[in-house]
N, C-alpha and C positions, 0 to 999 in steps of 0.2 A: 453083629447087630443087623437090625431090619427096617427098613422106611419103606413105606407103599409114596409113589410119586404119581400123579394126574395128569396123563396123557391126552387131551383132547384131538379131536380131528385129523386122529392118522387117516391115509387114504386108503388102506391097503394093509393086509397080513405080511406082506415082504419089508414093508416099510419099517413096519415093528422089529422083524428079523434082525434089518439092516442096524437098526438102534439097537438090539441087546446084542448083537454082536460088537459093536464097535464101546459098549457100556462096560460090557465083561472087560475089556479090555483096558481098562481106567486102573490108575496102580491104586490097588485097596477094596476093590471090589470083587467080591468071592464068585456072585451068581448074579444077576439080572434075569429076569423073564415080566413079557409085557402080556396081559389081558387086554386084546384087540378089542372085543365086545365091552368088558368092563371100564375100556378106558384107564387102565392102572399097570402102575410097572411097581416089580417088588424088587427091592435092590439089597443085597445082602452084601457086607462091607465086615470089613478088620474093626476090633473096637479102637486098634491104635488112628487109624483112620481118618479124616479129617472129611463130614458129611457135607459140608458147605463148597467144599471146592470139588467134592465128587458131584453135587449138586448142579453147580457152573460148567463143570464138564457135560453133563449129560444134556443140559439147556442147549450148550452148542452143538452137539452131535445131533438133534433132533431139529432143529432149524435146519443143519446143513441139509439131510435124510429128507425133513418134511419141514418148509418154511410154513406152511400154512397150521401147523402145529402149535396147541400151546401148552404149557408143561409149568406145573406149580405143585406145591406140598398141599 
């Protein structure tokens, strides 16, 4: 499955990096990759998967990466 997620206000191209690496990383998620200029990350996920707490994970991992960030569906 596929969700597009609302990245505002990264600082920086590495920042993004640092978020789909630490994304990818979430148990259930296949692929992340973030559009710096678009502002959007596309998160491709297991359908057994559970989107709500992949969700809550990436919230935290993007506040930790970039507090000034804010991240919505």
């Amino acid at each position: 499955m596929k969700k597009y997620i609302k990245i505002e206000d990264l600082c920086c191209a590495n920042c993004a990096a640092k978020i789909e690496k630490a994304a990818t990383a979430i148990e259930g998620v296949t692929s992340c990759k973030i559009s710096f200029m678009a502002e959007k990350m596309l998160v491709e996920y297991d359908d057994s998967a559970d989107f709500n707490g992949i969700y809550k994970e990436i919230v935290k991992i993007c506040k930790r990466v970039e507090p000034d960030c804010t991240v919505s569906l």
